[in-house]
C-alpha positions in Angstrom: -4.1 92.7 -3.6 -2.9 92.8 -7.2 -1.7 89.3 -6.9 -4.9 87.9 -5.7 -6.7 89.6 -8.6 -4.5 88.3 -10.8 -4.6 84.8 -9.8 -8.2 84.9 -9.7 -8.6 86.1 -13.5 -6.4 83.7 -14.3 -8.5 80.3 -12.6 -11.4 82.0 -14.5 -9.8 82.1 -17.3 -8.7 78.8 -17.3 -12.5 77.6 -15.8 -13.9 79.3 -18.9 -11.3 77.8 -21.5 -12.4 74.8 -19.6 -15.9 75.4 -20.4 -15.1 76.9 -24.1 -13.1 73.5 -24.6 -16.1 71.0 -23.4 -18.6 73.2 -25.4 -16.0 73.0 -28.4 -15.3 68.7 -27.8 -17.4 66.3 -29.3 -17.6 62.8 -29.2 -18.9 60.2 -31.7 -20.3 56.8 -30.3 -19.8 53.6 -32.0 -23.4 53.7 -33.0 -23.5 56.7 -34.6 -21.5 59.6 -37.2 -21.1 63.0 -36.4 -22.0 65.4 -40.0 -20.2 68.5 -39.0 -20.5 71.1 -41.8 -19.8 75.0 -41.8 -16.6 74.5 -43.3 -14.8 73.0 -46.5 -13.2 69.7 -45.5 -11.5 67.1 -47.8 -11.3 63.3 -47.0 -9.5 60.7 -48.4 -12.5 58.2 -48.9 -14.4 61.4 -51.0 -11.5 62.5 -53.1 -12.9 66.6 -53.0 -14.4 68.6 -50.4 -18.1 68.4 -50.3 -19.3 71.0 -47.4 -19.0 68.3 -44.5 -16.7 66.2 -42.6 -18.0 62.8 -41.1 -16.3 61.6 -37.8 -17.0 58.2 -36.6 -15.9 56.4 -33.1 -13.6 59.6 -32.1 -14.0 63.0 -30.5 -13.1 66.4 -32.8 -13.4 70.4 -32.0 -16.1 72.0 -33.3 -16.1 75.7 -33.3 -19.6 76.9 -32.1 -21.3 79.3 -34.6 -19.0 78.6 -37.3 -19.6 74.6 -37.5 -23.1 72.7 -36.9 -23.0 69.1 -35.9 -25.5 66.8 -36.3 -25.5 62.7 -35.7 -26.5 59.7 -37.9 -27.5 56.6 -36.5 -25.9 53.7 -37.4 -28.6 51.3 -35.5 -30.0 48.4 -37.6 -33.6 48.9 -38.3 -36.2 46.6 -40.0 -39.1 47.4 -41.9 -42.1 44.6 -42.3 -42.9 44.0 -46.0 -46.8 43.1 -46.9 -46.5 43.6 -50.7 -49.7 42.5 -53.0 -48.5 40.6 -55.9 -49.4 39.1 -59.6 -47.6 36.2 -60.5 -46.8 35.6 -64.2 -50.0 33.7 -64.5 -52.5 36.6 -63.5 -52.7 35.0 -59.7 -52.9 37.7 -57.5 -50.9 37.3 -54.2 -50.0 38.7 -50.8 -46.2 38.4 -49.5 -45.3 38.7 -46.7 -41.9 39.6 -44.8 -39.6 41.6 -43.0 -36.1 43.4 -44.2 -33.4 44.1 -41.2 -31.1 47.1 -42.6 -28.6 49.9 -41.3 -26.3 53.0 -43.0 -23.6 51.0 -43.8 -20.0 51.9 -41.8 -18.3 53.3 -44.8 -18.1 57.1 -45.1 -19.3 57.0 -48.9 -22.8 55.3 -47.6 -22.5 57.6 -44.4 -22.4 60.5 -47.2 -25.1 58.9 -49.1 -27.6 58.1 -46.2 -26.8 61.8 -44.1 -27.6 63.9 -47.7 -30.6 61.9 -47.9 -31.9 60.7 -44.2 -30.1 63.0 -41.8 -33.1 64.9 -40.7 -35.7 62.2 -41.8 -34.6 59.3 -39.9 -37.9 57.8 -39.1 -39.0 57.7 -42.7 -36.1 54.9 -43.6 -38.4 52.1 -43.2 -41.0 53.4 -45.3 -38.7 54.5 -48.3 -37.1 50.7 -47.7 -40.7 49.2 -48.2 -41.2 51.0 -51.1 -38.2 50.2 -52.7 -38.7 46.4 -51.4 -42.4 46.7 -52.5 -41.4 47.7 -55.9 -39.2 44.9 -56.8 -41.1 42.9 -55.2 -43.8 42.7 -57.9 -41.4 43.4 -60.6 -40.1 39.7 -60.0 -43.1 38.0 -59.0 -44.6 39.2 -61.9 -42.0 37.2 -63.8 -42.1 34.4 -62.2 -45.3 31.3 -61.7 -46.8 30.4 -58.2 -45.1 26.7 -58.2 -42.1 28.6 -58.7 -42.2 30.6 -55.3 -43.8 27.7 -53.3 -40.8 25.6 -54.4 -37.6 28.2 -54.1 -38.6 31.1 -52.2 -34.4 31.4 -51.7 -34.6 32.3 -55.5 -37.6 35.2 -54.5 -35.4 35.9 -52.5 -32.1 36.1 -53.6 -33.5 37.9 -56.6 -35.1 40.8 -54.4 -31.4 41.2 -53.0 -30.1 41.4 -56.5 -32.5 43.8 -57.6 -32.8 46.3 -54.4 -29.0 46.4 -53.9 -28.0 49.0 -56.0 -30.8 51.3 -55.3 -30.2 50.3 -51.5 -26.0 51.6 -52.0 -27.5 54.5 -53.3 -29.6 55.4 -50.7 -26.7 54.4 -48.2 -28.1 51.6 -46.8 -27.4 47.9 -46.5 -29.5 44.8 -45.9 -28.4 42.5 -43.3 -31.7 39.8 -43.9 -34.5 39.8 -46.0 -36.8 36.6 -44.8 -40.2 35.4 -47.1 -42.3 34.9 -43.7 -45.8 33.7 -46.2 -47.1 33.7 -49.1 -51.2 34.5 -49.1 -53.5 33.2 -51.7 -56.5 35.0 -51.4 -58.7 32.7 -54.7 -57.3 29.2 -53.1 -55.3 28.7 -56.8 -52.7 27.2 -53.9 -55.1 25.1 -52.3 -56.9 24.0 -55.8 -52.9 23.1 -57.0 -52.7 20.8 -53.9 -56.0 19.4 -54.1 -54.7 16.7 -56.9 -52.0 15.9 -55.1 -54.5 15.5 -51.5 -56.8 13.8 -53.5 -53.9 11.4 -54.8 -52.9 11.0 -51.2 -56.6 10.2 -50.3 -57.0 7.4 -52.9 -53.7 6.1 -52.1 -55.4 6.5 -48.3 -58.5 4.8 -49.5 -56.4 2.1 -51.6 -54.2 1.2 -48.8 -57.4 1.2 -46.1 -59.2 -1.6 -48.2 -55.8 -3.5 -49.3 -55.8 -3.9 -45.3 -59.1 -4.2 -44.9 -59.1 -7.0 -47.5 -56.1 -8.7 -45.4 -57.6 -8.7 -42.3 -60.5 -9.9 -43.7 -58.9 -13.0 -45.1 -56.7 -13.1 -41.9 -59.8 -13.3 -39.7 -61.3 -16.0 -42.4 -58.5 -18.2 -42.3 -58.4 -17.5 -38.7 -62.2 -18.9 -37.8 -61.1 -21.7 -40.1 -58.6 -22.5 -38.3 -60.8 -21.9 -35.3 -63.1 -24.7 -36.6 -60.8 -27.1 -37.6 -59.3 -26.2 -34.3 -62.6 -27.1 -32.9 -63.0 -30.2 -35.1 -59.3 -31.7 -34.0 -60.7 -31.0 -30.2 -64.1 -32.8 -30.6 -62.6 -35.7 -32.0 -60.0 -35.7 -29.5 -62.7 -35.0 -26.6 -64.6 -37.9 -27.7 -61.1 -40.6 -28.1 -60.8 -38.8 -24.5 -64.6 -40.1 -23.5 -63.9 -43.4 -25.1 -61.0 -43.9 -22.8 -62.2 -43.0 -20.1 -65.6 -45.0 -20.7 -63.3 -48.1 -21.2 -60.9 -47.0 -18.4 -64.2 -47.3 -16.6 -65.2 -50.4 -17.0 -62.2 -51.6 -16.6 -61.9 -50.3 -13.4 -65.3 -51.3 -12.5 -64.3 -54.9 -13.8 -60.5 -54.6 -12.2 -61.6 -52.7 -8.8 -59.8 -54.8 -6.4 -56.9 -54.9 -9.0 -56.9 -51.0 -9.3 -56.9 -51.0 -5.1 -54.0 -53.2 -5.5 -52.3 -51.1 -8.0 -53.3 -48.2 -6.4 -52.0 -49.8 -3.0 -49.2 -50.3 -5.0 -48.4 -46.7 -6.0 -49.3 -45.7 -2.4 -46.6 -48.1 -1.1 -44.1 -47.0 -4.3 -44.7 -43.5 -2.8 -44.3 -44.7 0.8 -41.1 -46.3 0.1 -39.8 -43.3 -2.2 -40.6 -41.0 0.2 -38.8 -43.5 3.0 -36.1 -43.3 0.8 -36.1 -39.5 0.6 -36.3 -39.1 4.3 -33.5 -41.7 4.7 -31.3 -39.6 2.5 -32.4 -36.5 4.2 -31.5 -38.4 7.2 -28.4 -39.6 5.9 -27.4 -36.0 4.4 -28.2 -34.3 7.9 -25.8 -37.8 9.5 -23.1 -36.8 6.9 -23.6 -32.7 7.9 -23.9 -33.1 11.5 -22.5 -36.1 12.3 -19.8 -37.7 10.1 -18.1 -34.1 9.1 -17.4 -33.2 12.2 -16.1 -36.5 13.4 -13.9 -36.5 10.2 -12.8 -33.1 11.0 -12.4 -34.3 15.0 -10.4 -37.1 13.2 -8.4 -35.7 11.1 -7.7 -33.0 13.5 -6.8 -36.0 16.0 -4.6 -37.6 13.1 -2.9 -34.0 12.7 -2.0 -33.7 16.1 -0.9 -37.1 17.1 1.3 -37.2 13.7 2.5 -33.9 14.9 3.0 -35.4 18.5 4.9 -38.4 17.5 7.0 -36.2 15.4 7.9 -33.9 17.9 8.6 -37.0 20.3 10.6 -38.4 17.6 12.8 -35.5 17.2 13.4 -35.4 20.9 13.9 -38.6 21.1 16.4 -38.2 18.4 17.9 -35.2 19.6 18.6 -36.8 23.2 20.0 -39.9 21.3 22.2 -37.1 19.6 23.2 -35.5 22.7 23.3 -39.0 24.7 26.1 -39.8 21.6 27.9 -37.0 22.0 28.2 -37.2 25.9 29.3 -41.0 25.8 31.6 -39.8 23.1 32.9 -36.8 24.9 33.3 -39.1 27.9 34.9 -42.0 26.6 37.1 -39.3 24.9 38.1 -37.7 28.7 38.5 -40.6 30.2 40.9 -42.3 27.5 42.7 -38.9 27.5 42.3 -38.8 31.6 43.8 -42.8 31.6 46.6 -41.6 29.1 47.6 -39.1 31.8 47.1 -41.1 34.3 49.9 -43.7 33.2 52.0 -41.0 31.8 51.9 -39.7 35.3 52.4 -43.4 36.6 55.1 -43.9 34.2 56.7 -40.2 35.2 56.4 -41.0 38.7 57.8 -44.6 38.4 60.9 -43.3 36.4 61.0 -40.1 39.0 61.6 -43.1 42.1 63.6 -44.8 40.1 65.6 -41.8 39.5 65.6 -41.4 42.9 66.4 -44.4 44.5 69.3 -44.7 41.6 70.2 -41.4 42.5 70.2 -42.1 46.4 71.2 -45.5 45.9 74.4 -43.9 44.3 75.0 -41.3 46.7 75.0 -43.9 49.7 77.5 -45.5 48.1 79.7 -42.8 47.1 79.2 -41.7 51.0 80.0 -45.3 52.1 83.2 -45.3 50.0 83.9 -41.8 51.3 83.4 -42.8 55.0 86.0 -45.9 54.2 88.6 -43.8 52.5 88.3 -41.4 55.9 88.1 -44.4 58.4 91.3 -45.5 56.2 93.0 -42.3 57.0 91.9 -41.0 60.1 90.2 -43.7 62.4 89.9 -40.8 65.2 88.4 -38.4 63.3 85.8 -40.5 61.3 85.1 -42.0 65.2 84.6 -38.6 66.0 82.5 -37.5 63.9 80.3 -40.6 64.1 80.2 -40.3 68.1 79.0 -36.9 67.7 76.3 -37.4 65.1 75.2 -40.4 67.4 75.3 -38.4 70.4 71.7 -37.9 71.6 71.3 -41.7 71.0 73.9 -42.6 73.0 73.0 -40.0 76.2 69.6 -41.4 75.9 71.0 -44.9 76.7 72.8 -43.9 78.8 70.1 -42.1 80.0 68.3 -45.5 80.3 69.9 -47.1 82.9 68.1 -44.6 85.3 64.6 -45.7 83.9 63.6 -48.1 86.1 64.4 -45.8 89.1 61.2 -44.8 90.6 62.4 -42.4 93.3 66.0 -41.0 93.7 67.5 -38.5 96.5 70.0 -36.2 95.9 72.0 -35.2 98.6 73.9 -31.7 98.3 71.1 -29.8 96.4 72.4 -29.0 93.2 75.7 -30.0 94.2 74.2 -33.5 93.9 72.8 -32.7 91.1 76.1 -31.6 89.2 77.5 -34.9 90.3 75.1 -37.2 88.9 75.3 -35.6 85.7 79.0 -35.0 85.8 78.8 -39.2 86.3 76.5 -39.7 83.3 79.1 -37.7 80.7 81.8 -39.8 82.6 79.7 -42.7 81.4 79.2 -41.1 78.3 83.3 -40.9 77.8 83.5 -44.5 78.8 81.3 -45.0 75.9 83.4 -43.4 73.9 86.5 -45.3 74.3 84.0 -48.7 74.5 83.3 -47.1 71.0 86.8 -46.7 69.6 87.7 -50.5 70.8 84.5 -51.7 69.1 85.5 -49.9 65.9 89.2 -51.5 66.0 88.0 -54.6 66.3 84.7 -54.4 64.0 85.1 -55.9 60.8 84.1 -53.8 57.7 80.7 -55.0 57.6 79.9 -53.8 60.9 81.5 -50.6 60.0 80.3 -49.9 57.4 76.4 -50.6 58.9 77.8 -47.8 61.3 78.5 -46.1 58.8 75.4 -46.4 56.8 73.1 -45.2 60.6 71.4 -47.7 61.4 69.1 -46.7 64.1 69.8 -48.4 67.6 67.5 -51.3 69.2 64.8 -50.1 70.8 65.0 -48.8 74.0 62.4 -49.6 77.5 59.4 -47.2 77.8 60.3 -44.8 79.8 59.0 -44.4 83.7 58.1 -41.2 85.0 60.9 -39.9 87.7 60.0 -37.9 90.7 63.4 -36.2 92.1 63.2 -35.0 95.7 66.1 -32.7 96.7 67.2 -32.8 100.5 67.9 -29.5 100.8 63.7 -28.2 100.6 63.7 -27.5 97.2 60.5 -28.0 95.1 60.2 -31.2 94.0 59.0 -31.3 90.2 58.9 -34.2 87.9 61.6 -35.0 84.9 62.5 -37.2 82.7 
């Protein structure tokens, strides 16, 4: 319970400091100074401490019942000036203007302006009119009325001059002061330009009637040149008349000549406008006609040219290739002949080899056979009979060609017997064979020697053997 109390004393507390604080806090805004006084204060811009301290654009504490605070503006304000005048002539005037000021930003014019305007802000434009007012006619007094028509920057500039110190005094600084008019209420203004407007009026008047005067000769020399113009066209009318009075007659006097001529010109016209139309004609031949056929032409020309180009380079290129095949050709078959006869002259020299070759070996087997017959009649005999030996069965063999039928008695018995008979023959041969050789001279044995085939033997005749003995009969030989 104590706690709670406690903690709520102390959030008051702190809301009330809170409150004391805001109370206390004070802002200045840029438009405006705050004059705190209750207290002796000392700035730097003021050298000793006057009773008041100026705060501008910042906040500050202010202690309530010890300190008052109160704010200056710092807003511009104008006041209009309508000031009524005697010039240094005696010629009363009314000026008119305006005057823009504001308590300037420093805090000796901030000073200045809150001692002397802090509770009578409203009444700034008045004093300023007064003091404007013032000077006003303190230096148009001094000065003439051509003098403020022609420099009001020097009524001006003047008023400045004079107001300014009074104006730092008060605190205050002018932005603009601006001459708006200057009010003449006995017309001395109007009377000063009235030389001048009449000057411009003569000069008016003089350069009205120096034109006047010009276009008056101008529209004199203009109707004379309108009547001479006239003149020149009368004169001509009537040479005009004249001609054509004369042109007239002498068409009334020349009428069939004048149909003639004027046939004439019709056929001149006729013929030019034959002409025309023949060109026309001729133009729309060229357009239609002859363009396009030289076109159809050339494009004939073109494609013919091209044509017998392309023909000629086939032709040329089969020429080529008809060149190169003869050429190729005549090339194989001289290389083909060159073969040929080094294949005749191989083969020729091949049989010639060979027949050389055989031709040697017959005779080195005919000189062998000799040396053996030499040696060994027998054996050479021999060996002769038995290389020879089908030849010699087979004649003997012939004698039983003519024999169309032949029985054999015995069966095979018979059979044995006959054949037993033909190698008896065959042995008879033999030794008829040895006798021959004895008795043959070399040549002959040597011709043996070299086998020469025997003479021809008879065709032979188909033999039909019949055994007795019931055996199948088939045919031989």
């Amino acid at each position: 319970m104590g706690i709670g109390i406690l903690a709520a004393a102390v959030v008051g507390a702190f809301v009330v400091l809170i409150v004391v604080f805001k109370m206390m806090w004070r802002v200045a805004e840029p438009n405006e100074a705050l004059i705190i006084s209750g207290s002796n204060h000392k700035n730097e811009a003021l050298g000793a401490g006057m009773g008041f301290r100026i705060v501008t654009g910042r906040g500050t504490l202010v202690l309530p019942g010890v300190q008052a605070v109160r704010k200056l503006s710092l807003d511009l304000n104008e006041t209009q000036l309508s000031v009524e005048c005697v010039t240094h002539q005696g010629i009363p005037l009314k000026v008119r203007g305006v005057v823009i000021f504001k308590v300037g930003d420093d805090f000796v014019s901030i000073a200045n302006a809150a001692r002397r305007f802090l509770d009578q802000q409203k009444l700034m434009s008045e004093r300023v009119h007064i003091v404007f007012a013032g000077h006003l006619r303190a230096i148009v007094g001094g000065l003439t009325v051509e003098d403020m028509i022609r420099d009001r920057e020097k009524l001006t500039g003047q008023a400045r001059s004079a107001c300014g110190t009074e104006m730092e005094k008060l605190g205050l600084i002018v932005d603009s002061l601006q001459i708006h008019e200057i009010e003449d209420p006995t017309g001395y203004i109007k009377n000063l330009a009235a030389p001048h407007a009449a000057a411009v009026q003569r000069d008016a008047r003089i350069a009205q009637a120096e034109a006047n005067r010009r276009a008056t000769e101008a529209e004199q020399q203009a109707a004379a040149r309108m009547s001479e113009a006239t003149r020149d066209s009368e004169i001509l009318q009537a040479g005009y008349q004249a001609e054509r009075d004369q042109a007239s007659a002498t068409a009334r006097q020349a009428g069939p000549l004048a149909e003639a001529a004027s046939r004439q010109e019709v056929v001149v016209q006729e013929t030019r406008v034959a002409e025309l139309e023949g060109h026309r004609k001729e133009q729309q031949l060229q357009a239609e006609v002859r363009k396009p056929a030289d076109a159809l032409a050339y494009e004939t020309r073109t494609l013919a040219a091209a044509e017998r180009d392309a023909r000629i380079s086939a032709a040329e290129a089969e020429a080529k290739e008809t060149e190169l095949a003869s050429a190729a050709k005549a090339t194989a078959t001289r290389l083909t002949g060159e073969a040929e006869a080094a294949a005749q002259h191989a083969r020729g020299l091949a049989v010639a080899e060979a027949t050389r070759a055989k031709g040697l070996a017959e005779a080195e087997a005919i000189k062998a056979r000799a040396a053996a017959l030499a040696e060994n009649q027998e054996a050479v005999v021999a060996q002769q009979l038995a290389e020879k030996w089908p030849e010699i069965v087979s004649a003997g063999a012939s004698a039983f060609g003519n024999v169309d039928q032949m029985v054999l008695l015995n069966g095979a018995d018979g059979m044995a017997d006959v054949f037993a008979k033909a190698l008896t023959m065959g042995g008879t041969g033999l030794g008829l064979a040895r006798q021959l050789l004895a008795t043959m001279n070399p040549a002959a044995q040597e011709r043996l020697g070299t086998g020469v085939p025997p003479a021809p033997r008879a065709p032979e005749a188909s033999v039909g053997i019949t055994v007795a003995d019931g055996e199948e009969e088939r045919p031989g030989r």
